[in-house]
N, C-alpha and C positions, 0 to 999 in steps of 0.2 A: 810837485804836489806836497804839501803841509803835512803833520802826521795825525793834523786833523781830518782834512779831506780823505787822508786813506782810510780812517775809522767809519769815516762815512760812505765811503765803497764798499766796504768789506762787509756793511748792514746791510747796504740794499742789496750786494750779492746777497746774502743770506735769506731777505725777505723774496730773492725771485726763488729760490732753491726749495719755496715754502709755498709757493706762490700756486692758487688753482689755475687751471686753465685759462680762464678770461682777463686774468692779470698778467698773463704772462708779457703780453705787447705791450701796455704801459710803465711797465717795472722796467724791461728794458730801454726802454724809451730814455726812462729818469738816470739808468746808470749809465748809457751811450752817450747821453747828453753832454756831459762832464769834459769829452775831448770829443765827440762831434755835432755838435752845434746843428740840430735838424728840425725840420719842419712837419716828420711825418715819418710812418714805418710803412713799408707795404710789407703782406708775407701769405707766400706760397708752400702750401704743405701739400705732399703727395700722399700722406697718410688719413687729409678730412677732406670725403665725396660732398659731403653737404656743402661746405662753401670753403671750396679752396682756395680764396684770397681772402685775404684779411686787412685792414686798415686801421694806423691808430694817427691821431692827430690830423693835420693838415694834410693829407694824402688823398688826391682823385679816390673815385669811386665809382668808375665805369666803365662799360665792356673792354675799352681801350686797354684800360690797367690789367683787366684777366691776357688778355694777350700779351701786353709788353713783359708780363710776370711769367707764363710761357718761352717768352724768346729769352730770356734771361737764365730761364733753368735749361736752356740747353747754353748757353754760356759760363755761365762760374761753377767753378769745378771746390769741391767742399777744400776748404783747407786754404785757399786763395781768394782774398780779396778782389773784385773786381770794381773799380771804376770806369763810369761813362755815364752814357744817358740813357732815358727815357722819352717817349712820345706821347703824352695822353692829353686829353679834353685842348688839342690846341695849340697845348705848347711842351716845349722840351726843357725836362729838368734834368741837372746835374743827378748824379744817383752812385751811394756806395753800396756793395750787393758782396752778401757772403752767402756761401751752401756750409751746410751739416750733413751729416748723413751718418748716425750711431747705427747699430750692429741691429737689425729687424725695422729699418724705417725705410720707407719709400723716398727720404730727403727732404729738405724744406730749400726756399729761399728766401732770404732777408734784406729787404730793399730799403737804404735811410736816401731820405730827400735830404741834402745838406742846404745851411742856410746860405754857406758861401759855396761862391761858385770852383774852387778847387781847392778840397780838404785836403787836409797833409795825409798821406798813405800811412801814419804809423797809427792813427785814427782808425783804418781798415781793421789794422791787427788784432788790436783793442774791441773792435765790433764782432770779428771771427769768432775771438776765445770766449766772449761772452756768448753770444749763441750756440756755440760749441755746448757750453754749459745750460745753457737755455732748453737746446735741442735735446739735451741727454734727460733733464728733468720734464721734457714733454713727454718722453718714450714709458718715462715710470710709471708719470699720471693717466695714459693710455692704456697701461695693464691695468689698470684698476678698472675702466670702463667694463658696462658689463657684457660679460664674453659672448653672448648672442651677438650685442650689435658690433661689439669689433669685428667679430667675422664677416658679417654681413658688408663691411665697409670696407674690409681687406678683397673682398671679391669683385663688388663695386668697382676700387681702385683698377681691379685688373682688367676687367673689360673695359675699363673708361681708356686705361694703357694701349686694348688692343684695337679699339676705335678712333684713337686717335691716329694710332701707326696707320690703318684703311685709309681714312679720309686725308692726311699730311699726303702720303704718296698717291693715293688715286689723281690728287690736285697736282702735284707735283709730276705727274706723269702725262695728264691730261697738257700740262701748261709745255712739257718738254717737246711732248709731240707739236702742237700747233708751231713753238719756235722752231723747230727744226725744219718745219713744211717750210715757212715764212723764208728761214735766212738758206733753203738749199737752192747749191745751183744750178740742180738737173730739174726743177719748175719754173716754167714762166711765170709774171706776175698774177697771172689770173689762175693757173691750175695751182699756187701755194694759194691763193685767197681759198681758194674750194676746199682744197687738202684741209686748212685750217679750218674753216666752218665745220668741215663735217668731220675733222674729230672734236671737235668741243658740242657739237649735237647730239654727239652720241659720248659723251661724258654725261650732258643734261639728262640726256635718255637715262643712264644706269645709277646719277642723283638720285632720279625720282621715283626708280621702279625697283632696281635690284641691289641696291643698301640692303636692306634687310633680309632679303634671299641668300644673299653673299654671306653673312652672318650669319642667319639661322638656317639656312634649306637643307633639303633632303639629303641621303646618300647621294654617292657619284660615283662612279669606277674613276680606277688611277688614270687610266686614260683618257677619259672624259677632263678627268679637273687637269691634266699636266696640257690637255689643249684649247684651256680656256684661258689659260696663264698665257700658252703661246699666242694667242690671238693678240691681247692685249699687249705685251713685249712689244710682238711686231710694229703694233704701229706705235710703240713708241720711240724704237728704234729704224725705223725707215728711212729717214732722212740723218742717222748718225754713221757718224765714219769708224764706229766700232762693231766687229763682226759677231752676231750673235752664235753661240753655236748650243744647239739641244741634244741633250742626252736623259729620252723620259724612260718611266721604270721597264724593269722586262714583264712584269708582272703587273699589265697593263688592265686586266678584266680585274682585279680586285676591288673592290668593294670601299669604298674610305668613308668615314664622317660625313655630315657636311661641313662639320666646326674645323676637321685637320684639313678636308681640303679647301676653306678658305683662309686658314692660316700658313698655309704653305705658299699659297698665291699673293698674301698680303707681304709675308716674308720674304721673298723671292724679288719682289717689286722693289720692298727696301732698299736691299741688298743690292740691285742694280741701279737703281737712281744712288747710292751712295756711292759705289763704285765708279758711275758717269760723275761725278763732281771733282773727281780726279783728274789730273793732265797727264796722254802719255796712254791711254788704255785703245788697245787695238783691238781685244777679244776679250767677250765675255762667255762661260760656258757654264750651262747649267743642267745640273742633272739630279734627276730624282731615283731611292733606291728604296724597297718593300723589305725590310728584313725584322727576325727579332723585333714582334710586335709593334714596328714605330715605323715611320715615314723619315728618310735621312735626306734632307733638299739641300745641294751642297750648288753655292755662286762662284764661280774662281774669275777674275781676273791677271791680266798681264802688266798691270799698271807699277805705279812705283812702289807698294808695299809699305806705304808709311802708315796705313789706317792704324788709328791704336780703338782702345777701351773704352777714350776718354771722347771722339768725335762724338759730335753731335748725330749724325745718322746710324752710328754702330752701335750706339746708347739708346735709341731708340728702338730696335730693333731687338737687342738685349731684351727690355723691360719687356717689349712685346711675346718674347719666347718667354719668359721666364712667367707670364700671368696664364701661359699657356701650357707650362708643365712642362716644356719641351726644353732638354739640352743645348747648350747656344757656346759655340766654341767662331774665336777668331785667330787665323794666322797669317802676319803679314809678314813679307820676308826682303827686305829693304831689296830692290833693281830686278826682283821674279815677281813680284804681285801679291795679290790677298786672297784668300780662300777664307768663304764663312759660311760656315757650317749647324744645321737646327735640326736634332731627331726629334721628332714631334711625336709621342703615343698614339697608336690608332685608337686606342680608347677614348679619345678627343683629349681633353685638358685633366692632366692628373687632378688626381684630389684637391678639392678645394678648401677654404674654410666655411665656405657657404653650405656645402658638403656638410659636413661635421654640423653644422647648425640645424640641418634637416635630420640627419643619421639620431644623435643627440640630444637630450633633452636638458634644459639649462642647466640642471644641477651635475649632470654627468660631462658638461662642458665644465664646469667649476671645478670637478674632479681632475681632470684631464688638463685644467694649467697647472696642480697642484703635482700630478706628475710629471712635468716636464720640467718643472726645480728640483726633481729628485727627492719630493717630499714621500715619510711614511704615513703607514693607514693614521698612525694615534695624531700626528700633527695636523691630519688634514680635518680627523675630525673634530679636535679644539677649536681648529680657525673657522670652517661651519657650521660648528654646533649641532652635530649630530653624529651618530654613534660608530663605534669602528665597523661593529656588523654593518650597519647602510655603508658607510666608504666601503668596505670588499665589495659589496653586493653592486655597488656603480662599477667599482673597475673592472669585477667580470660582466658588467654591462657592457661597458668599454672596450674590453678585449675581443668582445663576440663581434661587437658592430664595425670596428675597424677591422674584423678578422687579422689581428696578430694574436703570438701566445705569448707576451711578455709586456711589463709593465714598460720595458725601456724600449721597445718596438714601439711602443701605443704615444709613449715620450718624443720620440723619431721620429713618426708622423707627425706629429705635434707640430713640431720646430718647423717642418718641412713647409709648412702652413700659416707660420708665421707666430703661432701661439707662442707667450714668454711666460715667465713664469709670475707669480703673483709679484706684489711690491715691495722692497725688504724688509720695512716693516712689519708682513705679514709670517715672515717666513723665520724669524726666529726661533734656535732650536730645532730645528726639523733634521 
């Protein structure tokens, strides 16, 4: 490259680093372009509920693409380029796809349709570090949105998280049982026809009636919801040659959520269809325990202990506890198996940002990123224009309705929730 064409890299860098939101895809586009020759961006942000795929140039634009953008983000791992294809409107395109994921993002993914059919991998690299930089100057311009509707969008995200985790394994479990009826060899061909029918009827059945029961209903004792999990288990372990084994809480008339104990049963499901994707597992064992305010649902297997971080099912599973409040710890232990483990609050899902949107009233939410940079009263009130007495008088608004006693408690929740601090532009001097 010329020392001219770097002159002119190093502008259109500059112009994306400046760049608002709805430029951000075609800026890249014009600086990708340079060493990968494309037809088209596709891009999946786990950060925007309203329309999480995006399109620039020549790129489909139908239901196809929100899924192939789905199977992709459980595929590239931020930091690694990945090449292959895509499937949409028909036909299959070549495609180079890089992840981001800076420090408070839910992660993006970045799909170039190349023109030729195999681009050189150092082309990858060059598309990574740019969205790297891409993705870091989204997360800025994000803090500036205003802090009602990021909240609101941060919680969106999370329930969209924990219903997707529902419906991926309800389907996934519903599909493992029929196969397992089909391909066992203790049914003849007509009692696996039946077995299968009549678990995929009553898949329809709970489609169409108890989605939303499962999600929103009433209390349940531990023992009620630890034997509504076993029902479903069972058959979908019936025809597998791995032995189930149950250990439900001792503290079985308790009282739970409806939200923890259908999150424990959504969790629990993961967990073992992830576990069944392994070769080599002879026992699964699960057990539930009521301690110190939270629900502990711990999965163990006997398998080979390779599950990491980075799987697609333990990743899923993760985001699912985590929109949930709930603790999410994994341990594999190379030729003993994998234990994973999710204490779940019986107070259903901690604090939310949605939370804080209702608790809060916008200017006290204004207040409250201004804390979590570590600003004082006099800077906060230069940057909104009103007086140091109103800034105290928010923050012990602040402090009463989060019930902590300290500015940097009320900071701590903050973070916890996702809130960052204003843009740095704003924060000079502070």
């Amino acid at each position: 490259m010329r020392p001219q064409e770097h002159a002119t890299v190093l502008a259109q860098t500059r112009d994306l680093l400046e760049a608002p939101l709805p430029e951000i895809l075609p800026r890249v586009s014009a600086i990708a372009g340079a060493v990968l020759p494309h037809r088209g961006l596709l891009l999946q942000s786990g950060d925007c509920v309203s329309v999480p795929v995006r399109s620039h140039g020549d790129a489909p634009d139908c239901p196809e693409t929100v899924a192939e953008m789905a199977r992709l983000a459980g595929l590239v791992e931020p930091g690694r380029p990945w090449h292959g294809e895509i499937s949409v409107a028909g036909a299959v395109l070549p495609v180079v796809a890089v992840a981001s994921a800076p420090p408070g993002s839910a992660g993006s993914v970045l799909a170039a349709l190349p023109t030729e059919p195999s681009p050189d991998e150092a082309a990858g690299d060059v598309l990574q570090r740019l969205w790297d930089l891409a993705a870091a100057h989204v997360m800025i311009l994000n803090a500036q949105v205003e802090p009602v509707k990021l909240s609101r969008s941060h919680v969106e995200s999370g329930d969209r998280a924990r219903l997707i985790l529902e419906l991926t394994d309800a389907h996934a479990a519903t599909l493992g049982g029929v196969l397992g009826a089909l391909r066992s060899g203790q049914l003849s061909d007509a009692a696996a026809r039946r077995t299968a029918a009549d678990i995929a009827a009553a898949a329809m059945v709970d489609l169409r009636s108890a989605t939303g029961r499962e999600r929103h209903g009433g209390a349940e004792t531990a023992g009620t919801a630890f034997a509504r999990m076993t029902d479903k288990l069972v058959l979908l372990m019936r025809y597998n040659d791995a032995e189930l084994e149950l250990d439900p809480p001792e503290r079985a008339d308790q009282v739970l959520p409806g939200e923890v104990a259908a999150a424990a049963r959504a969790l629990v499901r993961g967990a073992v269809l992830t576990a069944l994707d392994q070769a080599g597992i002879d026992r699964i064992r699960i057990s539930w325990d009521l301690s110190d305010g939270a629900l502990r649902v711990t999965v163990r297997d006997d398998g080979p202990g390779v599950l990491a971080e980075t799987d697609t099912g333990v990743r899923r599973i993760a985001t699912a506890a985590a929109a949930l409040g709930a603790q999410f710890d994994l341990d594999a232990v190379p030729g003993w198996g994998t234990t994973v483990t999710a204490r779940i609050p019986l107070g259903g899902a901690a604090p939310r940002a949605a939370d804080l949107a209702e608790r809060l009233n916008p200017r006290e939410i204004d207040v409250l990123h201004h804390l979590v940079g570590g600003h004082r009263n006099r800077r906060i009130a230069e940057v909104l224009h009103i007086s140091e007495h109103t800034v105290k008088f928010h923050v012990a608004n602040i402090l009463e309705k989060l019930d902590v006693a300290s500015r940097g408690e009320a900071a701590a929740v903050a973070r916890e929730l996702g809130f960052v601090a204003p843009a740095r532009p704003e924060s000079r001097g502070s």
